[in-house]
N, C-alpha and C positions, 0 to 999 in steps of 0.2 A: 390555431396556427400549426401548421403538418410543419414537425423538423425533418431534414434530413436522416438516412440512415446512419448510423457510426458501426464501421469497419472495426475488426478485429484480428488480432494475431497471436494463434499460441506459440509460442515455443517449448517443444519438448527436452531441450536441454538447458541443464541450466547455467547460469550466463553469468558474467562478471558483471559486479555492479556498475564501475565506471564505464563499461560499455554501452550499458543499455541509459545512462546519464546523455552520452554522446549522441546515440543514438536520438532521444527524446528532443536534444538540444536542434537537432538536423530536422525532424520534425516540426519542432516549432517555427523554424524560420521559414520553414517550407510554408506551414500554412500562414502566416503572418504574410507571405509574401502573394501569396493565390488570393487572401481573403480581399483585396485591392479588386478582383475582380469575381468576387464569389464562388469559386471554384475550388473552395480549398476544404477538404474533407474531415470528420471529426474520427479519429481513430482510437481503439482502446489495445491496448498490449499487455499481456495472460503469459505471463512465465515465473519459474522460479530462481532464483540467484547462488551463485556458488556462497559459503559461511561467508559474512560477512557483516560485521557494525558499523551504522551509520551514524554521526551524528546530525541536528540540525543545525538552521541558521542563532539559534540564541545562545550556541555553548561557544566558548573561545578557544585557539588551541593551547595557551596555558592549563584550562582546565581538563583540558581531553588531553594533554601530552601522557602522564601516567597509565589513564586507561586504555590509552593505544600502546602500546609498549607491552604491556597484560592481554590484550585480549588480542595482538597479531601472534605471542606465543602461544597461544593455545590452540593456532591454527586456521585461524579468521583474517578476512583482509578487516583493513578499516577505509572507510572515506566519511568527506564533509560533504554533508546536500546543502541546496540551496533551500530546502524542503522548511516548514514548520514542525516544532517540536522539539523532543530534547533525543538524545541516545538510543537506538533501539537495535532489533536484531534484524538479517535477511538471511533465507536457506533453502535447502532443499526439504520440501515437503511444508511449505506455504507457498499457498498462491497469492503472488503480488499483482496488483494490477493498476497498469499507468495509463487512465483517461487524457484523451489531448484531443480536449474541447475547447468549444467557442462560445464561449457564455454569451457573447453578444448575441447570438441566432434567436434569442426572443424581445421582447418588450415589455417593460424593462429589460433591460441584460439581468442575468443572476446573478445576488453577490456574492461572494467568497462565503460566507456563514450557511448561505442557505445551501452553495452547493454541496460544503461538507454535511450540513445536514440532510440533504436529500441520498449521499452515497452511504452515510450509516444506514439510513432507514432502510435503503435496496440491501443493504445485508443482513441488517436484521432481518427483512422479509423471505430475502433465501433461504437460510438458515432455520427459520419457522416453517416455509413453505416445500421445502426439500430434505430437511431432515429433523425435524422436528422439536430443534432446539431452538428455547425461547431465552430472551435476553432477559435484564434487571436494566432501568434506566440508572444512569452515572450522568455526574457534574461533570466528568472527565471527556474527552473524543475517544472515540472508539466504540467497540462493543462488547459488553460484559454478560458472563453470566450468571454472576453474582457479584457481589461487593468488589471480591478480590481476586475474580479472575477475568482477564480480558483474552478474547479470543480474536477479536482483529483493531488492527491501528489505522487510523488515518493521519496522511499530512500532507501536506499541496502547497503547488504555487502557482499564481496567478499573475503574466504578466500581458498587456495587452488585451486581458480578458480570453485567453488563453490558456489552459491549464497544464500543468506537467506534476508528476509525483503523483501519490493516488494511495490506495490502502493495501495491508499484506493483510491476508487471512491463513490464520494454521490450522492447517488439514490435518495431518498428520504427528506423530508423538515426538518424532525427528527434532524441531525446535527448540523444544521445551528445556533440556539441557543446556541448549547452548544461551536460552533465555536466565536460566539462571545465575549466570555470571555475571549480570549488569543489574541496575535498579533501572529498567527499560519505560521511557515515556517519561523518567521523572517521580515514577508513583512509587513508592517505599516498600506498601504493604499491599501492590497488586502483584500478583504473577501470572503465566501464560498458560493460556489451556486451548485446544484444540477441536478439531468438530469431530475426530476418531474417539478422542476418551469423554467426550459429551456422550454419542452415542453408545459408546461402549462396544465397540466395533471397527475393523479394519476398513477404513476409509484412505484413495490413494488421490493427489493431486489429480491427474488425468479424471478420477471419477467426477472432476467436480467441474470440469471444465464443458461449457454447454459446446454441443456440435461437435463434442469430440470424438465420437464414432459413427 
């Protein structure tokens, strides 16, 4: 079965997170509403987000009340996704990227597991295949490159067989500070690393962006 192509957008600046939420939301209904007559396209969106903490859909705002209070003075927005997972970080010098597919376009439709499974595995293979860092397999989602360090997250949501949210990868050493102000995803005793100090080398968001020059 030949899919469709899926469309892409970088953005060079980097964007508020509840914008590009809105954004994604005006997306989906757009294609929800095309896919009634096949005509509705799968797109991906490639930008970075101004500092800001997310949380997901399993934390409540009694519990998130203190940690937004702490983590808007230090200079960070905060907002609630609709996303899977628990607390995490977004900024400049990770590239985020939000797939807004159509799981149904094959036979069977893909489930939610596999699809996460399948957008780890496309970044472990980048990553391998582009710079030459290799992962460590983890119980946990995401990707690690060792026990306790993860260097990209995923989290999604699937409504109508539809996806929105998608994963952040850090490029860049930029993050990494502002990751250590949270226990990010939940996990205690991971922390965040990047594809510059894997490499050991100055690596910039744009460099990692395909077709970007």
């Amino acid at each position: 079965m030949t899919l469709p192509p899926v469309f892409y957008h970088h953005f060079r600046t980097p964007l508020p997170y509840k914008q590009t939420l809105l954004l994604q939301e005006k997306i989906h209904q757009l294609q929800l509403a095309a896919r009634r007559s096949s005509s509705h396209h799968d797109v991906l969106l490639l930008l970075e987000h101004r500092p800001v903490y997310t949380s997901g859909r399993r934390q409540t705002e009694q519990e998130l009340h203190a940690e937004r209070a702490r983590l808007t003075s230090i200079g960070a927005e905060f907002a609630v996704a609709a996303r899977g997972g628990q607390l995490t970080y977004h900024g400049p010098g990770q590239l985020v990227g939000y797939p807004l597919l159509d799981l149904a376009r094959t036979s069977p439709p893909i489930g939610i597991r596999d699809y996460i499974c399948i957008m780890q595995k496309m970044i472990q293979s980048y990553l391998l295949r582009t710079h030459g860092i290799t992962h460590v397999p983890s119980d946990h989602t995401g990707v690690f490159l060792d026990s306790v360090t993860k260097i990209a997250s995923i989290g999604v949501q699937v409504r109508h067989r539809l996806t929105t949210h998608g994963f952040a990868m850090n490029v860049t050493k930029e993050p990494l500070e502002w990751f250590r102000q949270i226990v990010a995803c939940g996990l205690v005793d991971v922390k965040a690393g990047c594809v510059a100090e894997a490499k050991g080398e100055n690596v910039r968001v744009e460099d990692v962006v395909p077709g970007r020059w």
